[in-house]
C-alpha positions in Angstrom: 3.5 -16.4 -26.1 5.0 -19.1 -23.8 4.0 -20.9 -21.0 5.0 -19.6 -17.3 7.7 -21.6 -16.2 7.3 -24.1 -14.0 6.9 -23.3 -9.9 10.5 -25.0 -8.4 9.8 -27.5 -5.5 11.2 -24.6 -2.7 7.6 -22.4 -4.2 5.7 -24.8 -3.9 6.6 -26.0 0.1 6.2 -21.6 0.4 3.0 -21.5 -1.1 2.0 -24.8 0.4 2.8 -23.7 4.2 1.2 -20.4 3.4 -2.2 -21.8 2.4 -2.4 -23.8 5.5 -1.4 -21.0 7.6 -3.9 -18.9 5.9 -7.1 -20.7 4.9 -9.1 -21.0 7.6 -8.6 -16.9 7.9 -9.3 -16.0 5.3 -12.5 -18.1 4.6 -13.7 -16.5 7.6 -13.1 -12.9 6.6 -14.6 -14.0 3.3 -17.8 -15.3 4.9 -18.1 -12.0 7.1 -18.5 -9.8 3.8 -20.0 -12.3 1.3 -23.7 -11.2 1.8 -26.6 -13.6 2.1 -27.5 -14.0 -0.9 -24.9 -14.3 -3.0 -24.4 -16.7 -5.5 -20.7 -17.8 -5.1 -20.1 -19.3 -1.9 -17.1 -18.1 0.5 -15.2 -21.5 -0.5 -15.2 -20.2 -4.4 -14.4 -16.5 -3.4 -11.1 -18.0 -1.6 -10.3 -20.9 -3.9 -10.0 -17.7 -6.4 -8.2 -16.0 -3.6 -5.4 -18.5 -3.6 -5.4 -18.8 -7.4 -4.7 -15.4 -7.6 -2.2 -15.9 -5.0 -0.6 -18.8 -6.8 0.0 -17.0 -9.6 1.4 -14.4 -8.3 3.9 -16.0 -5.4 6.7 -14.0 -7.2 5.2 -10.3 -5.7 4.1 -12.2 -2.0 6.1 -10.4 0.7 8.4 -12.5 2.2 7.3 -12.2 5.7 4.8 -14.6 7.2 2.2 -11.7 8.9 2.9 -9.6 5.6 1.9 -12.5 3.7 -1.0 -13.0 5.6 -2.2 -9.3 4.9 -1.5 -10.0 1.2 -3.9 -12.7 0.5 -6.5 -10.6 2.8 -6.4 -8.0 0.3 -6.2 -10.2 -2.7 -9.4 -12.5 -1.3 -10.9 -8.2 -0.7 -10.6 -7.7 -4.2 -12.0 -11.0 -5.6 -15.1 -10.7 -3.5 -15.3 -7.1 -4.7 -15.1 -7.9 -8.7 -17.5 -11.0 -7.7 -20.2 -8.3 -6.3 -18.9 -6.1 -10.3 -19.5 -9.6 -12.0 -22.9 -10.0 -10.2 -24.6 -6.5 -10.3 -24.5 -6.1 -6.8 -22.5 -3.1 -5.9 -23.5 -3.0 -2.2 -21.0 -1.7 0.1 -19.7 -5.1 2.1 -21.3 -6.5 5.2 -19.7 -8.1 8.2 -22.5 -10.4 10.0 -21.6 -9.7 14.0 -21.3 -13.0 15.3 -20.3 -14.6 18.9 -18.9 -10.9 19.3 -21.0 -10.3 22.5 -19.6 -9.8 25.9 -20.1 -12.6 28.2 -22.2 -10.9 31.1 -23.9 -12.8 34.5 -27.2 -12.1 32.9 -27.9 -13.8 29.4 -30.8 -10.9 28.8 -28.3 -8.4 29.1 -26.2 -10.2 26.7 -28.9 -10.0 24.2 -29.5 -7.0 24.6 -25.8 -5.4 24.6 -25.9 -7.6 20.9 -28.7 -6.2 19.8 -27.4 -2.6 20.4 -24.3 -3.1 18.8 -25.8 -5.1 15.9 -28.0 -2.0 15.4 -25.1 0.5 15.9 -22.8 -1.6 13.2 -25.7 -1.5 11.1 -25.6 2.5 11.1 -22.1 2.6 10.3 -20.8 3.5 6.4 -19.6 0.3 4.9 -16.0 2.0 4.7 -16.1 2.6 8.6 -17.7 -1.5 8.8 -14.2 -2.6 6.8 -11.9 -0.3 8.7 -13.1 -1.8 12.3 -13.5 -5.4 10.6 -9.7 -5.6 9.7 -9.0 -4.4 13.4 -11.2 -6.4 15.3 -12.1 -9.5 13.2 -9.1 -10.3 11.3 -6.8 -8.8 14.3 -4.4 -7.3 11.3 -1.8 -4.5 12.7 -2.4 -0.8 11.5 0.7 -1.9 8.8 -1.2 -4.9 7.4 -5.0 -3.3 7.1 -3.3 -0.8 5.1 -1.9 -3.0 2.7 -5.7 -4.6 2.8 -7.0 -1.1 1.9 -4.2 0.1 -0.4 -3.5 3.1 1.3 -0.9 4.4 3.9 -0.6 2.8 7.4 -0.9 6.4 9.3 -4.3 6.9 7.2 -5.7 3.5 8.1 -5.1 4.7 11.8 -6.9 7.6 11.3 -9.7 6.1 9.8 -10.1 3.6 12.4 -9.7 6.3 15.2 -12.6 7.8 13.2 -14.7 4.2 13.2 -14.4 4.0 16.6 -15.9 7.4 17.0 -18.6 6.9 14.8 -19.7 3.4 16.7 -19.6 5.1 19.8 -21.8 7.7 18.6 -24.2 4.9 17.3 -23.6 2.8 20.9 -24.6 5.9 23.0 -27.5 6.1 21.1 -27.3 9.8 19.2 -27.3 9.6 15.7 -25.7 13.0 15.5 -21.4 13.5 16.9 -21.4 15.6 19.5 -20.6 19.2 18.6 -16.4 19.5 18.4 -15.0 21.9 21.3 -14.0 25.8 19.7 -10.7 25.3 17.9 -7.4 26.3 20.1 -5.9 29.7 19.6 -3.2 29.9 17.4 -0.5 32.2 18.9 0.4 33.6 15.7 -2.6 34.5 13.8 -5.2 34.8 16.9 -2.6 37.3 18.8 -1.2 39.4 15.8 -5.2 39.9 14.9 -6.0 41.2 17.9 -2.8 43.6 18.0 -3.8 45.3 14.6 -7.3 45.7 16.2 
């Protein structure tokens, strides 16, 4: 078998402006899932990250935000086969932090945290990643789906149904409220009721 050639200077100024574009990103969406008490810090999970990334600058899209979105979902799945490698198979965490709303009272503040802490803490860990990618990591509906693997019209309606979900938890009913009676269908409902 024989060696991979050798990355041309042109790769490595690429690879070079995209880890300093990138780092600091993605170590935070690394430290928002790595939980507590893990035992690889967020610095390895990314350094692995951008190994894999290295190694693979042949498949990066060639677009900056794309290539953003690319090492999201590459540092994803290294923090995922860390939790394999480690036993843990816990669905991921994001810690809320400095997310509060700035309000004229500082106890209401705490408070307003507190609820949504609680609510987030109610949500599925699929529903947690879906709103993370939106909110956190500010990646378009186009770029969380590459994160996710899956289709950019299905990521939407899976965050329309996070967003649902939170509210649900927010308003303080752990139960959705009960959906409206579906609409008529003017072809079934109406040829029914003729043959009646």
């Amino acid at each position: 078998m024989s060696p991979p050639p050798l990355p041309d200077a042109a790769d490595e100024q690429r690879f070079h402006a995209l880890y300093t574009d990138v780092y600091a990103d993605v170590l935070r969406f690394v430290n928002r899932r790595l939980p507590s008490e893990a035992t690889s810090s967020a610095e390895d999970v990314v350094a692995d990250a951008l190994l894999v990334a290295w190694r693979r600058f042949e498949d990066a899209p060639r677009r900056r935000d794309a290539q953003r979105a690319w090492v999201f979902g590459i540092a994803r799945n290294c923090l995922l086969t860390s939790r394999r490698s480690s036993g843990r198979r816990q669905a991921l965490t994001v810690r809320l932090a400095d997310q509060g709303e700035a309000t004229s009272n500082p106890h209401d503040a705490v408070i307003a945290s507190l609820d949504l802490t609680t609510a987030w803490q109610r949500l599925d860990p699929g529903e947690q990643e879906v709103l993370a990618l939106a909110v956190f990591e500010d990646l378009t509906s186009a770029q969380a789906a590459l994160v996710l693997s899956t289709t950019a019209t299905a990521y939407r309606l899976r965050l329309m149904r996070a967003r649902r979900a939170l509210r649900v938890h927010l308003d303080g009913t752990d139960t959705p409220r009960p959906a409206a009676a579906p609409p008529r269908h003017p072809l079934t409902d109406d040829t029914l009721e003729a043959t009646r």
